[in-house]
C-alpha positions as CSV (number, residue, x, y, z in Angstrom):
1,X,0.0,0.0,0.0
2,X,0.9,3.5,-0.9
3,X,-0.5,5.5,1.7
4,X,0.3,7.6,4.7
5,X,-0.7,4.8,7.2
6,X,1.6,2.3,5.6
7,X,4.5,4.2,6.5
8,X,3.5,4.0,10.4
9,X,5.1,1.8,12.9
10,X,2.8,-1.2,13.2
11,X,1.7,0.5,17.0
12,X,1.4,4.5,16.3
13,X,1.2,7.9,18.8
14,X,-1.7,10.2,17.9
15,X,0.4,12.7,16.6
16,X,2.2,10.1,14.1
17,X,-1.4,8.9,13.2
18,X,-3.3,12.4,13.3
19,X,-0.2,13.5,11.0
20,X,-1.0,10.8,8.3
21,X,-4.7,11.0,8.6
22,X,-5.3,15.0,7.6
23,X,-1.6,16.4,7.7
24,X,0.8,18.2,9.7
25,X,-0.9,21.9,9.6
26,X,-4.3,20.0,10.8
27,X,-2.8,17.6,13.2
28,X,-3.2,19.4,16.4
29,X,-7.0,20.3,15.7
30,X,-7.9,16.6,14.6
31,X,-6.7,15.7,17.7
32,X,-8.4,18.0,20.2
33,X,-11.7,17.9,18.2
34,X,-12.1,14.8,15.7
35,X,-9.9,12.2,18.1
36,X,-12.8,12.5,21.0
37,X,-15.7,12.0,18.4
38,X,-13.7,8.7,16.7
39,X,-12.9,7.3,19.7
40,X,-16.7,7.5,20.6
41,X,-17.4,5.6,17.5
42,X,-14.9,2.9,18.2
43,X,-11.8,4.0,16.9
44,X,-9.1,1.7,17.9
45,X,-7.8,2.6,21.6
46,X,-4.3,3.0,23.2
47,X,-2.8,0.3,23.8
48,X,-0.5,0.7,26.9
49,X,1.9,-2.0,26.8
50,X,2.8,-1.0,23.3
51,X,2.1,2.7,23.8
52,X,-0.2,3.8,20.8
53,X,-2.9,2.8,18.8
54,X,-2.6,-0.5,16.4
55,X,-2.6,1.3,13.1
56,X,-3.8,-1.9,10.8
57,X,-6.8,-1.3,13.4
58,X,-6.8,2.1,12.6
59,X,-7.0,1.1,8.6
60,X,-9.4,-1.2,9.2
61,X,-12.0,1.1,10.9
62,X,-11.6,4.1,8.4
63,X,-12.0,1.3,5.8
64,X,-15.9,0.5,6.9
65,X,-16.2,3.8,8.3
66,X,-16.0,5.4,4.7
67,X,-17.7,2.3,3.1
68,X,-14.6,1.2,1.7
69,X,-14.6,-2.1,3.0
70,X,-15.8,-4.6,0.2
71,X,-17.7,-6.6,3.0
72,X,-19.5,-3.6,3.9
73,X,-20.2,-2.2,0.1
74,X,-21.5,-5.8,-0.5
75,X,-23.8,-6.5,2.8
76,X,-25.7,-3.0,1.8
77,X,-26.0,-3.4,-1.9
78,X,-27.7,-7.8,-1.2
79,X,-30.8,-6.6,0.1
80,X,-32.6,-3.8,-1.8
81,X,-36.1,-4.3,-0.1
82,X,-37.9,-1.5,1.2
83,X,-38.7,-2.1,5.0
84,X,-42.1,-0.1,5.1
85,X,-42.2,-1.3,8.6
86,X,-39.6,0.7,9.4
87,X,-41.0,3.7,9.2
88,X,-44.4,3.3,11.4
89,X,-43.9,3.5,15.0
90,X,-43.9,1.1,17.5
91,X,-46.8,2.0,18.8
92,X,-48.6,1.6,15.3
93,X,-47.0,-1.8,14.6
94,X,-48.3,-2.8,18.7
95,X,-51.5,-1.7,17.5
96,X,-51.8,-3.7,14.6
97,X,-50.9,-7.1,16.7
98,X,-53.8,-6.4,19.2
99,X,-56.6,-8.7,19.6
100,X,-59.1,-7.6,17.3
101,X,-62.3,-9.6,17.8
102,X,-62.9,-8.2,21.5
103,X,-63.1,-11.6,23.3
104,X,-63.2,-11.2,27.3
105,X,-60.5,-13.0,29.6
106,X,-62.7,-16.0,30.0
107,X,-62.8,-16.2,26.3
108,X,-59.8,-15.8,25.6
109,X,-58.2,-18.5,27.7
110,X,-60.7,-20.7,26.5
111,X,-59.5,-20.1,22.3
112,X,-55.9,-20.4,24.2
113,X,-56.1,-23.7,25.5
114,X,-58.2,-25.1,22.7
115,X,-55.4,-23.6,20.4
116,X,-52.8,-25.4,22.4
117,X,-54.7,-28.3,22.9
118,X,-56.4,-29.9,19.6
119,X,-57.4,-32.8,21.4
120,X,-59.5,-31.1,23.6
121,X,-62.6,-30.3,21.5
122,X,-65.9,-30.4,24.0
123,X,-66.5,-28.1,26.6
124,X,-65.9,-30.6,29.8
125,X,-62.4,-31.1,28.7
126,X,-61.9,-27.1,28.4
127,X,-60.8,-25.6,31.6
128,X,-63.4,-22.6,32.6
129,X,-65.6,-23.6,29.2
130,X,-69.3,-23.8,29.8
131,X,-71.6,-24.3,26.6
132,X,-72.6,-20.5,27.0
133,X,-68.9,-19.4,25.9
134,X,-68.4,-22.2,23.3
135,X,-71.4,-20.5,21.5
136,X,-70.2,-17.3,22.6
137,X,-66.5,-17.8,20.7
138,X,-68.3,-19.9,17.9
139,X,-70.7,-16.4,16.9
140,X,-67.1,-14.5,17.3
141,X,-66.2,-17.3,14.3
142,X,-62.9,-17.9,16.4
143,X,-64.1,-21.9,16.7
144,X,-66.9,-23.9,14.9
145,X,-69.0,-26.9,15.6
146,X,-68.1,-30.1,14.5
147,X,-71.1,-32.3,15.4
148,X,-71.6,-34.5,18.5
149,X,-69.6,-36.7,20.4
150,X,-70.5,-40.3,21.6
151,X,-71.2,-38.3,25.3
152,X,-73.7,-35.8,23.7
153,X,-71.7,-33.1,23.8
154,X,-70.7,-30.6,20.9
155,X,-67.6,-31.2,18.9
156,X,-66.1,-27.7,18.7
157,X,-63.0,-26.8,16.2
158,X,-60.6,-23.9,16.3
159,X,-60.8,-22.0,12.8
160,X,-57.8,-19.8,10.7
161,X,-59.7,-16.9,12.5
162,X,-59.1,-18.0,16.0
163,X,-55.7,-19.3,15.4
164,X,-55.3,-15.8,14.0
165,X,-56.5,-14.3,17.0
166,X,-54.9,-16.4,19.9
167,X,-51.6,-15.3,18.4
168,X,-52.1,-12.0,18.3
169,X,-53.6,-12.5,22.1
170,X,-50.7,-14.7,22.7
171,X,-48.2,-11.8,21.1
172,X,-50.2,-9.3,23.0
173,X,-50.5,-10.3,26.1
174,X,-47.1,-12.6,26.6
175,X,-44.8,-11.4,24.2
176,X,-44.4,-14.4,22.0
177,X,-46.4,-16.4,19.6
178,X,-47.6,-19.8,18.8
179,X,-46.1,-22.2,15.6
């Protein structure tokens, strides 16, 4: 390499460095004023046994610091997709995984557990489920009735809709959400 760094000692003083960087008439200011707002950036430190900064370091950073680095030039020009997400607010993106079909607690740890649980399709095997809320959920559409079983009892299904809706609960409400 043909440039100023090149012809540092492999562990440089700031004046050695800010003399290669912007020159000797600009060396003093770069280091009262520039240093402190590189070094908050991660500019490579001092290292005291060696007693100055590791210049390939120093290369390095000003490298993907000025997008010259061909890693860096290559990881920004892969993606090209617009993130429209990235422009609403948190608040606005929150918003738009809340429960939307207004189920009450009850109701809502009812479409839980059946959503957790396929195998439990009547309202006996349903912890806090009484035939009342199984109606209730199935005229919400979040579940739908399959027939009888050998017991008498009503057959009840979870639809798209309510696995729809006990993630967002499940989002909501715990901060995760269900395969």
């Amino acid at each position: 390499m043909n440039d100023p760094l090149s012809k540092l000692p492999l562990f440089a003083t700031d004046d050695e460095i800010a003399i290669a960087i912007v020159g000797r008439k600009r060396a003093s200011e770069w280091k009262r004023g520039a240093l402190k707002i590189l070094e908050a950036r991660g500019f490579p430190a001092v290292d005291l046994l060696h007693g100055g900064r590791p210049v390939p370091l120093i290369r390095k950073w000003y490298e993907i610091h000025m997008g010259i680095d061909k890693s860096y030039v290559m990881s920004t020009l892969e993606d090209g997709k617009e993130n429209l997400d990235a422009l609403r607010g948190k608040r606005q993106l929150r918003n738009d995984r809340r429960p939307q079909l207004g189920l009450d607690g009850r109701s809502q740890k009812v479409l839980l557990y059946m959503a957790a649980h396929p195998d439990a399709q009547t309202h006996p095997a349903i912890p806090n489920a009484g035939p009342s809320v199984m109606v209730w959920l199935a005229g919400k559409g979040v579940i739908t009735a399959e027939g009888k079983d050998w017991d008498g009892d009503t057959v009840w299904q979870v639809t798209e809709a309510g696995h729809d809706e006990a993630k967002r609960i499940d989002w909501y409400y715990n901060g995760r959400t269900r395969p």
